[in-house]
N, C-alpha and C positions, 0 to 999 in steps of 0.2 A: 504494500500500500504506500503510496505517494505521502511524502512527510506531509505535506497541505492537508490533503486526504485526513491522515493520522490526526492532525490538530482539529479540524473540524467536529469526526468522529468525537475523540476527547471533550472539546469543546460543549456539545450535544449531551456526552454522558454527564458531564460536570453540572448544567442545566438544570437536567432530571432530578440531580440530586439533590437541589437546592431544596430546603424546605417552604411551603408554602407557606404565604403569609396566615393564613388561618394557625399555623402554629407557632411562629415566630411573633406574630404581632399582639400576642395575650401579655398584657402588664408581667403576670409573674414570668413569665420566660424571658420579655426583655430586662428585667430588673436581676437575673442569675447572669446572664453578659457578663464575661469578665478579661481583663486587660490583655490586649496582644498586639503584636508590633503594626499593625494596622491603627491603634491606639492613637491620638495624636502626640500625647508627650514620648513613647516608643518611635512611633515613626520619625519625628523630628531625631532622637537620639540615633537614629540609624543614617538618618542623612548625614547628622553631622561626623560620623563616626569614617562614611564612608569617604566626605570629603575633606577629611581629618580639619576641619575648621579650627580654627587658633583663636582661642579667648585671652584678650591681656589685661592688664590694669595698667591704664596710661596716666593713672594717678588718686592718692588714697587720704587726705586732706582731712581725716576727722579725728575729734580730739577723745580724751579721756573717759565722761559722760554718750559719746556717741552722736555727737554734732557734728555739720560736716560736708563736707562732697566728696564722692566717690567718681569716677569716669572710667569704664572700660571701652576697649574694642573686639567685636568682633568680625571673625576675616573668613568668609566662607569659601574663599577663589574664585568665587565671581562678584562678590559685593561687599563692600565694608561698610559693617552697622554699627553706631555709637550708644552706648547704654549708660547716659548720666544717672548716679543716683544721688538722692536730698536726704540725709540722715541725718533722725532728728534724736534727742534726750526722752525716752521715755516718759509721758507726763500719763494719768491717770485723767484729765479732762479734755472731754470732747473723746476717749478714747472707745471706740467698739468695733469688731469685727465683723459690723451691718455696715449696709451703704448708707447710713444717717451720721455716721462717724464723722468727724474734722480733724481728727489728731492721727498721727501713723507714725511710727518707729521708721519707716523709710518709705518715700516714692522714687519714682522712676521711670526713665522712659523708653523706649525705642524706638532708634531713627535710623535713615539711610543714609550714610556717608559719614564724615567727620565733620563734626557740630563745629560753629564759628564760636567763640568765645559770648558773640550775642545771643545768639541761638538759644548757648548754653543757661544765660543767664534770663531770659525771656521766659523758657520750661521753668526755672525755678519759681517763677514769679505765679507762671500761669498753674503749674499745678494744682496747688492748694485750694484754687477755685471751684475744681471739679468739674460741675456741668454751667458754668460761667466761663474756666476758660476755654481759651483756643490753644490749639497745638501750633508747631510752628513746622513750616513744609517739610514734606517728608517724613514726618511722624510716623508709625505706625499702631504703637499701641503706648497708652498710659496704665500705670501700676502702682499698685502703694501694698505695701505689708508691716505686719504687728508682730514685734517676738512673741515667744510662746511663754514668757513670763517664767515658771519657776527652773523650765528646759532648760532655758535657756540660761538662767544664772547659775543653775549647778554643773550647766558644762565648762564656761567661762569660769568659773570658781575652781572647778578640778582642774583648768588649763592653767590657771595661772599659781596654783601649788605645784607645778610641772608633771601633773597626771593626765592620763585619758581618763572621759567623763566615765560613772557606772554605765553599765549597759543595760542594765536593769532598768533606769532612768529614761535614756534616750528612747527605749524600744518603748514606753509609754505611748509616746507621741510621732515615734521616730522623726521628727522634724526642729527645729528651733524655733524656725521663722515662719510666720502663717501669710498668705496671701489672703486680701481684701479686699481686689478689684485687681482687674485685669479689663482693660477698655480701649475699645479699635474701632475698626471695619467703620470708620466713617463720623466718631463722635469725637466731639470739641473740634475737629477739622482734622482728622489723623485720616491718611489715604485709606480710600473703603477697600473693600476685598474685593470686589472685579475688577479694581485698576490697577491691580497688580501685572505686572506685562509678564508674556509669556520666559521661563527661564528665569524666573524670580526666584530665589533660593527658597521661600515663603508664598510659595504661591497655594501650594496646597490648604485647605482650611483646616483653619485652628493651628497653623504652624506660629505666628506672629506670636500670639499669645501663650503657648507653651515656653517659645524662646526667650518672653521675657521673664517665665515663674522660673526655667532654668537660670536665668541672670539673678535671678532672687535667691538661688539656694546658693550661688557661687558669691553675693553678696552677703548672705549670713555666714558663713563659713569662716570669707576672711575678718570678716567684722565682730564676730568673737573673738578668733585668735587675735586680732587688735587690741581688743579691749584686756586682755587677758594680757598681756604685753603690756598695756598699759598699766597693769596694776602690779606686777613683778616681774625683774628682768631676767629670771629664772622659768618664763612660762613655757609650757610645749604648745606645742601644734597638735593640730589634727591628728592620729594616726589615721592615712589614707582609707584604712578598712573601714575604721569609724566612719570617716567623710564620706564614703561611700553610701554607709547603709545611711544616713541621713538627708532627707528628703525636703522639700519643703510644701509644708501643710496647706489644706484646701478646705474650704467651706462652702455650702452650695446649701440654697433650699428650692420653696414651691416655684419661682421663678423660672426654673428651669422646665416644666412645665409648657410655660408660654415658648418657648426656644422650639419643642418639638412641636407645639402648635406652629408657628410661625415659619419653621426651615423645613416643612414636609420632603422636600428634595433633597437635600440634603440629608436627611434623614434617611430617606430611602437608599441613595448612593451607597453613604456607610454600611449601611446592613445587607446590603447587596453584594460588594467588596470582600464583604466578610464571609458571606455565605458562598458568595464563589470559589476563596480562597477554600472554605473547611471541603468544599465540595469537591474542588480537585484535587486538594490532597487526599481526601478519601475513594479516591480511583488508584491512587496509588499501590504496586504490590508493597507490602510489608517485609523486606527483605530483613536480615539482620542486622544491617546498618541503622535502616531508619527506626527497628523496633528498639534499637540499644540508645539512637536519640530519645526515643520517645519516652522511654522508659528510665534515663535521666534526668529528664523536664519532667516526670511527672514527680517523680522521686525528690527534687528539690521542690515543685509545690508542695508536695507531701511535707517536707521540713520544714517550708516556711509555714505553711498554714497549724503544724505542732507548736512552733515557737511562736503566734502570736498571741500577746499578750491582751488586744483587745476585747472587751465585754459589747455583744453586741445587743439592743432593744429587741430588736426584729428581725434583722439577715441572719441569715444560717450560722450558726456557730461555727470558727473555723475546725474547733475539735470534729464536729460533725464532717464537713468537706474534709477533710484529713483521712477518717476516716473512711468517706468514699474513694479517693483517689488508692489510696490502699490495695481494696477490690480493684479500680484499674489497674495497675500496676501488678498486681497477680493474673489476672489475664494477659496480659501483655506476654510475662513468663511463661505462662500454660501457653498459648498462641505460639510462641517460638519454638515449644520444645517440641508440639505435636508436629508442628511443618517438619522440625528437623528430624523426628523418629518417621513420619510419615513421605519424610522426601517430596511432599507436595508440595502443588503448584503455591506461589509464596500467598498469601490472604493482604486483604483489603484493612481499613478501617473499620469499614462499614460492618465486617466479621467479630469483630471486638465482642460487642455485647451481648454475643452468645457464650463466653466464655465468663461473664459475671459472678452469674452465679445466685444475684439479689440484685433487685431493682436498686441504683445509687438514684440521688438528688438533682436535683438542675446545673445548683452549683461547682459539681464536680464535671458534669457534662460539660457544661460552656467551657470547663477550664481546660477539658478534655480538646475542645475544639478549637480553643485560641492558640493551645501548643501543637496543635498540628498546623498551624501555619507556619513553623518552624520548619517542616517536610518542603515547604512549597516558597521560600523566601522570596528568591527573586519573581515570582510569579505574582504575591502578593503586593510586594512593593510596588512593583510597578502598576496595579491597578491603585496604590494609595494618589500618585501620582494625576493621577485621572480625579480626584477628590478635587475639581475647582465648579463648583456649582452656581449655575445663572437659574436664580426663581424667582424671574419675575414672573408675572401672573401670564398665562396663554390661552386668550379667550377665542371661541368658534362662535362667532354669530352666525355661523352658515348651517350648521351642524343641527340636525332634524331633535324635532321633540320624541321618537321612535329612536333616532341611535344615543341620546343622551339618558334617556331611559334603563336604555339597554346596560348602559355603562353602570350609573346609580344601583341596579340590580345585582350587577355581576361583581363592581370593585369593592359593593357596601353592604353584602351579602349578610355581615355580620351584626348589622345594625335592624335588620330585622327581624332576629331572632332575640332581641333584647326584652322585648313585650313591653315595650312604654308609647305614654302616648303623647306623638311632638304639640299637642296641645297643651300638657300638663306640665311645668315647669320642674324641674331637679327637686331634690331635697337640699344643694348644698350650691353657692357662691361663688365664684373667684373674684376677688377682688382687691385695688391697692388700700396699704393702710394708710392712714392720715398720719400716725406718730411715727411709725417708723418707715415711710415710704417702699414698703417692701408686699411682696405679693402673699395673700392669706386665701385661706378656701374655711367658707364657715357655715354653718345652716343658714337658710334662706329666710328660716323663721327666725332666727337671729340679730340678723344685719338689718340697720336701717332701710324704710319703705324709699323707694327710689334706687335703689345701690346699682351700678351696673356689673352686670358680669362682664369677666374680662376673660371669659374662659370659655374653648371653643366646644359649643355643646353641638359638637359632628352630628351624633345620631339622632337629634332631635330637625337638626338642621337638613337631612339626608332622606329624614322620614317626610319632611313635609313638602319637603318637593317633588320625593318622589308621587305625597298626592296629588298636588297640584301639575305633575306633567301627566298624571292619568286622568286630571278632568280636562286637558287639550288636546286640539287634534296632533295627531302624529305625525302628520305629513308640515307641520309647522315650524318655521326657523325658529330657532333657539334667540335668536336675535328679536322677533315676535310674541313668542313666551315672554321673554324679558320687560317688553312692554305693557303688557298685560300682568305682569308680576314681578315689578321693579326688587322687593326686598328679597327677590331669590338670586337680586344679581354675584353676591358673593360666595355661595355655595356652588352655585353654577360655575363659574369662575375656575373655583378650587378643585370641580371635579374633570373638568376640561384639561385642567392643568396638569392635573396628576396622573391622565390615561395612560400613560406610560412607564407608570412605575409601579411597584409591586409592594412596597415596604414600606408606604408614606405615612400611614395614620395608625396611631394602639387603637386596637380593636376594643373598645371600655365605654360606660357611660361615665366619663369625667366627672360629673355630677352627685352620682349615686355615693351613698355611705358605704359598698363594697368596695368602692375604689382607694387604691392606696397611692397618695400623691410619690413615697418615697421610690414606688419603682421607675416613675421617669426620672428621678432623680438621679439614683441608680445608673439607669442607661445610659446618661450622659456621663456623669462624674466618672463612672469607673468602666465602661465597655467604651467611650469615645474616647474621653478623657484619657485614660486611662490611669485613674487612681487607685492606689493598694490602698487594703486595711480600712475601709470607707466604714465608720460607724455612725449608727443612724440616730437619731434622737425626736421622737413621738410624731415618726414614722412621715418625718416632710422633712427633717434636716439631716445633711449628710457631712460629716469632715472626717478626711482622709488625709493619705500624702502621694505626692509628685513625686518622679526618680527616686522614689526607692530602691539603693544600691545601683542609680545610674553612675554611670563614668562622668570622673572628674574632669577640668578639660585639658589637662596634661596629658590623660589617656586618650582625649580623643584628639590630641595632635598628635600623638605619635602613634598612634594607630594600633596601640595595643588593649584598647579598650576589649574588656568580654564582650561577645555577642549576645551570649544570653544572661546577661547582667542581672535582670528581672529574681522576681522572688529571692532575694539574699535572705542568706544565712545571718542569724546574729556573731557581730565580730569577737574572737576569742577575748574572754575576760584580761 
């Protein structure tokens, strides 16, 4: 068979395998999603790893207390970006890790090129404004973060008696420095995301914004051992394994929400990407190589999820995933020995889970499937590659009240089988708060008369057009519908837009008191994101941490960074 031939074939079976969105798109399954180099903080570490990018400090300007300017560079080989930071004294007013905050431990920016001395001094001014100021050109993303308070002084405290911090301490939080905003694609004046030009080191989304939380962790790092310096001249440094396994910390709530509302496309891509990827790796033979990879990677998740020390409200207990991956990880053995006693043809993935033995959990599953994109590397990359999404909206005014029907029917299948009626409003709210400008979901009998929802209630919206295009004729443009039924213009809209995607909306009534806001949280924070150790708090907030056990960037200039960095082990006491 002709290699064209062969990929096709291939191609086709990879397709098949995909899971259909009736199974992928249920809350609990996207919210078990769990980190893989598709991830955006993994995938950016792999870019840069591979084009061994040089981060410097071209100057470190802050005092004892932690006042200050900091200025790095980084040098990707095809672009040099400037990452000023503003570091301030610790104060306790105005301080909080919401977006109502005014006080932060550090901001900071990223830009294109090398900042002019004005430039530099303009960010510092416009910062602190927030959504007042203005960036200045070439901007890309603004950032501000908060130490982690007692992290953070008992490592700084052990650095500067000339110890490594406990590790007992650090694995608490595994982080020092927390992130509090990371803000781009278009606000205070910072270049949006489709005007990034083709060949952008950052073109792919959510790249801008990882690279500045990794500038964050590589500013907490030296900004302890600074300070630590600052207080005895006998201080140590980092041990590199410590600096490793420390990360820096993420907070995320219902907000996120609105994100999967709002980027349907983009949403779809991602989970497309991924499902492609798990899907041609599992066409894959299982040869002895890739089962001793696999059985590796599962074997270090296996350790890292034994060793974490987090307490979770509602996600699976790592003990529990631990011990699912286990049962993988025994099949995996049994699968090799029987090929090798039975000399047969080599097995798939897909053969795996006859060799279990007991049903394991979601959690294990996804994890199972994010490490198989390790079988399929370059394959997957290069579809992360492909992650630069245009959603603007794509209306058919030509398109028949009979094929838009048909579509409502077939993409929103799900939504009729929920038994509500799009006349009868939810049980529950989305909406902004007044005190703390951040997004709440509350009973409806609750909130003030008037309140709007700010929360996309699909299958109410899905239902009622669909009655409304069964009382027109069929042979009718959609453009004509519309006229006769101005307030469907927006679901119209979104359904026209989406016919070609597979993955675009949770299949939930957003609304209902079954729904758990924390699994789209979830899905973003830790399957896009890619955040470890994501602990939930009354099941709508999620803080985690970023690079966890990523490479420092001395590794990633000289190219000796791990590949499979991911799930670290805790560093020897």
């Amino acid at each position: 068979m002709a290699p064209a031939v062969e990929r096709r074939v291939e191609d086709a079976a990879s397709a098949a395998a995909m899971r259909p969105a009736s199974v992928l798109m249920k809350p609990s399954r996207l919210a078990a999603i769990q980190p893989s180099r598709i991830s955006a903080s993994r995938a950016l570490i792999n870019r840069a790893v591979a084009g061994r990018w040089r981060i410097t400090r071209k100057s470190f300007a802050i005092d004892a207390v932690g006042k200050g300017i900091a200025d790095y560079r980084i040098d990707t080989g095809t672009m040099m970006l400037s990452f000023p930071v503003y570091s301030f004294e610790p104060s306790p007013h105005g301080r909080t890790g919401r977006i109502i905050g005014r006080a932060w431990d550090m901001m900071g920016a990223l830009v294109e090129g090398d900042m002019s001395a004005g430039d530099f001094e303009t960010t510092r001014q416009e910062l602190p404004k927030l959504y007042r100021g203005r960036a200045t050109p070439g901007t890309l993303v603004w950032c501000r973060s908060n130490r982690s308070g007692r992290v953070f002084r008992k490592t700084q405290e052990a650095l500067a008696r000339g110890e490594q911090p406990a590790i007992g301490d650090i694995a608490e939080t595994c982080y020092v420095m927390r992130n509090t905003g990371l803000d781009g694609n278009g606000t205070f004046g910072t270049r949006s995301f489709m005007a990034l030009e083709p060949g952008h080191p950052l073109r792919s989304s959510l790249s801008a914004q990882m690279l500045c939380a990794y500038m964050m962790r590589v500013f907490a790092q030296d900004i302890i051992e600074h300070l630590a310096a600052q207080a005895s001249p006998g201080a140590a440094r980092l041990d590199p394994s410590v600096a490793r396994f420390i990360g820096v910390g993420n907070g995320s709530a219902l907000g996120l929400m609105f994100y999967v509302n709002n980027h349907p496309r983009l949403i779809d891509r991602w989970l497309g990407i991924r499902e492609q990827s798990i899907a041609h790796a599992s066409q894959l033979d299982l040869t002895d190589g890739r089962i001793d990879l696999l059985d590796n990677l599962v074997g270090q998740a296996l350790h890292f999820r034994r060793e974490d020390r987090v307490a979770y409200e509602n996600a699976t207990p790592s003990g529990v995933v631990a011990d699912d991956l286990a049962v993988i990880r025994a099949a995996l053995a049994e699968l090799r020995d029987r090929r090798r006693a039975a000399n047969a043809i080599a097995p798939t993935l897909a053969d795996l889970p006859d060799y279990y033995g007991r049903p394991i959990g979601m959690d294990a599953e996804e994890t199972l499937n994010s490490l198989s994109l390790e079988l399929v590397p370059d394959f997957a990359d290069a579809l992360v590659d492909t992650l630069v999404v245009d959603e603007e909206p794509r209306p058919q005014p030509f398109m028949s009240v009979a094929v838009l029907r048909e579509l409502v029917r077939s993409d929103y299948a799900w939504a009729f089988k929920l038994g509500i009626d799009p006349d009868q409003p939810g049980d529950y709210v989305w909406y902004k708060s007044v005190t703390a400008e951040e997004p709440r979901r509350g009973l409806r009998s609750e909130v003030p008369e008037g309140t709007v929802n700010l929360g996309l209630d699909l299958a109410r919206m899905i239902l009622a057009l669909d009655r409304d295009l069964a009382a027109s004729d069929a042979r009718l443009s959609v453009a004509r519908f519309l006229v006769a039924n101005p307030e469907r213009r927006a679901i119209v809209t979104r359904v026209q837009t989406l016919a070609d995607c597979k993955y675009h909306s949770v299949e939930a009534d957003i609304m209902s008191p079954d729904f758990v806001p924390a699994h789209m949280t979830r899905l973003l924070n830790v399957g896009i994101h890619g955040i470890d150790k994501a602990r939930d708090f009354l099941n709508r907030n999620l803080r985690g941490v970023l690079f966890h056990g990523a490479p420092l960037p001395e590794d990633i200039a000289s190219g000796t960074a791990d590949r499979h960095w991911f799930n670290p082990s805790e560093p020897a006491a």
